[in-house]
C-alpha angles and dihedrals in degrees: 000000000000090000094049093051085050094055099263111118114221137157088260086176094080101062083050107030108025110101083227098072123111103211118198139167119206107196150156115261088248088068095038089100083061107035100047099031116023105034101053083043077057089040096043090040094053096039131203099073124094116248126245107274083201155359117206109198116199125202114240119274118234133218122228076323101311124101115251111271113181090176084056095044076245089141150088100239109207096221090056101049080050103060092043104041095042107192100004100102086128099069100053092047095059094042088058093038093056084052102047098151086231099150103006138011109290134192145228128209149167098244096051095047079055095048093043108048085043099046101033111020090038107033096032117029102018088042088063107048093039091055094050108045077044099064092035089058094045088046112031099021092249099324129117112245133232112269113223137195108341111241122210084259085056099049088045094058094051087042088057086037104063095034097061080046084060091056101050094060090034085060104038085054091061088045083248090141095151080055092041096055093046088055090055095045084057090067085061098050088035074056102042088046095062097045084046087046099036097043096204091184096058086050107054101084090043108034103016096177099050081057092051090050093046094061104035083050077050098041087054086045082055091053091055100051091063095050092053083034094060099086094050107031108027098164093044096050087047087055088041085058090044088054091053098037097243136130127228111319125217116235096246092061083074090086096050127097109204106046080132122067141198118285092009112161114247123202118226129296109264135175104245090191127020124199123268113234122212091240089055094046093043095072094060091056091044089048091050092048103041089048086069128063120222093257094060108032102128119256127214103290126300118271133172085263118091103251108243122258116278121236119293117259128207113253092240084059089055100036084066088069116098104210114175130172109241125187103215102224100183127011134177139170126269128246124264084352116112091187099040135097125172114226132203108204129191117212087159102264126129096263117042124225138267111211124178104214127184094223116103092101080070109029130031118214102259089055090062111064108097089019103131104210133175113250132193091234103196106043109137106255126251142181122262106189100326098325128102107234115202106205143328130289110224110235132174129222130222123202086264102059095253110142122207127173122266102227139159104278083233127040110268132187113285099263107025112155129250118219 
């Protein structure tokens, strides 16, 4: 159906109508009512479309403690991470995939995604590929070596290692990913063991084809791991086939134990990861922080209880705040942005301004024009999705999560100072 709305024609009854179709919603817990009740009533009464098999419900993810705001700047915005961590998806991808809220809420922060990608991308899977393709390069010029007999210590690391390739479908196809990835981790470790028990590089100089045995059996443990690895890490199993000189790998080839042959070309030996330094992760927290002011930053969620009040700040603290009341003379929704409205703003000033606000779940546009607000009114700027927004609209939040502005009781002048 997607296809066909993108101008590539395509029989999108059969992923809603064919028998043979596994249909299946992946949702958050606040759509489960909807998902799992209302919508196969809509689907059963119409008839002719399949039913939903299943509808895994996930718990709501959490930012450094807080839950996500967009409307507060209280988020990690994709576009952003991209431009300033170039090449490094991945990353971010296992770190969200090893927090998946599946059973309970779950959070995200600076310091884990550092962790992470430090004490299990860098020491577990990056350690053993770069090992291996090391010591290939430093024994048969680049090429994979014969394996001989297979010892008991053979047979017991592609025992661990299909079998770890057994549990990773077995998970994804109970919607178990966290479960999944860790399966497919465990190649990696089952890998780095026997390089850590079997010592290739003591043996070379006394028992040169045991050596030889050791790293083909590794190179085709590398070759597997990009293949368990594919759901999770995409980029870094395509370098890792690069590495080995493959193509895409089936599924099915991750039970095999010879996907790499004699003599076969490797490419060089790369890190396919590289550590995080604290000076390199502090700016992110500080970033977070800094883009809301005190006022805004989000507390723990909303209950029927008033929150507590936050910590006192000095005046000088709150007298760099710029708060201006603004009247919104023409709004509209952003594109590709369910939350979002832009807002053109008038403080008096010869260009009006252009203000990103997290609002449209609780006004429509048409609502907006004549509205006064109160605007930060020197935050830096940042992008939204593509548009600049010039400061911050003041809302306020009830118990049940309903935002309204926070404006002068009488119409003042555009501009008019706060103190």
């Amino acid at each position: 159906a997607l296809r066909q709305a993108q101008g590539q024609p395509t029989d999108w009854e059969k992923w809603w109508k064919s028998d043979d179709t596994r249909l299946v919603h992946f949702i958050g817990k606040d759509n489960i009512v909807f998902h799992a009740i209302i919508f196969p009533i809509l689907l059963k009464l119409h008839g002719g479309y399949v039913l939903p098999q299943n509808v895994p419900a996930n718990e709501f993810l959490n930012l450094e403690g807080r839950k996500i705001s967009t409307s507060r700047n209280w988020a990690v915005w994709l576009h952003e991470y991209l431009e300033r961590w170039p090449g490094r998806q991945d990353e971010l991808r296992y770190c969200l995939a090893t927090i998946i809220p599946e059973q309970k809420d779950s959070e995200f922060t600076w310091k884990d995604f550092q962790d992470k990608n430090n004490n299990e991308l860098v020491s577990i899977i990056g350690n053993f590929v770069q090992r291996v393709f090391v010591l290939c390069h430093k024994y048969y010029d680049g090429k994979a070596p014969a394996a001989g007999e297979k010892l008991d210590q053979d047979l017991a690391l592609w025992s661990a290692v299909h079998g770890s390739a057994e549990e990773v479908a077995r998970h994804i196809d109970h919607f178990r990913l966290r479960d999944a990835l860790g399966s497919a981790m465990n190649v990696a470790r089952a890998g780095n063991k026997y390089l850590s028990d079997s010592e290739p590089w003591k043996l070379e100089k006394t028992d040169p084809e045991r050596t030889r045995t050791i790293l083909a059996n590794s190179l085709n443990v590398a070759a597997v791991l990009s293949i368990v690895l594919e759901p999770f890490l995409p980029h870094t199993s395509a370098r890792l086939r690069r590495m080995l000189g493959i193509g895409e790998l089936p599924w099915e080839d991750a039970f095999r134990s010879d996907l790499i042959g004699p003599g076969q070309e490797l490419g060089r030996p790369e890190h396919l990861f590289k550590p995080i330094t604290d000076a390199e992760i502090q700016p992110e927290i500080d970033r977070l922080h800094a883009s809301v002011p005190v006022e805004q930053q989000p507390s723990t969620p909303a209950t029927s209880n008033p929150q507590p009040a936050k910590a006192n700040v000095a005046f000088d603290d709150f007298a760099k705040l710029d708060l201006r009341v603004g009247t919104i003379t023409a709004a509209e929704r952003v594109p590709k942005a369910d939350k979002l409205l832009k807002l053109t703003i008038d403080l008096g000033e010869a260009t009006p301004r252009t203000v990103v606000s997290g609002i449209a779940q609780h006004y429509t546009p048409e609502q907006l024009p004549g509205q006064q607000v109160v605007l930060v009114a020197n935050l830096e700027p940042r992008k939204m999705r593509g548009v600049e927004s010039q400061g911050m609209v003041l809302m306020a939040e009830d118990a049940g999560g309903k935002l309204v502005f926070v404006q002068p009781k009488e119409v003042i002048g555009a501009g008019a100072e706060v103190r």
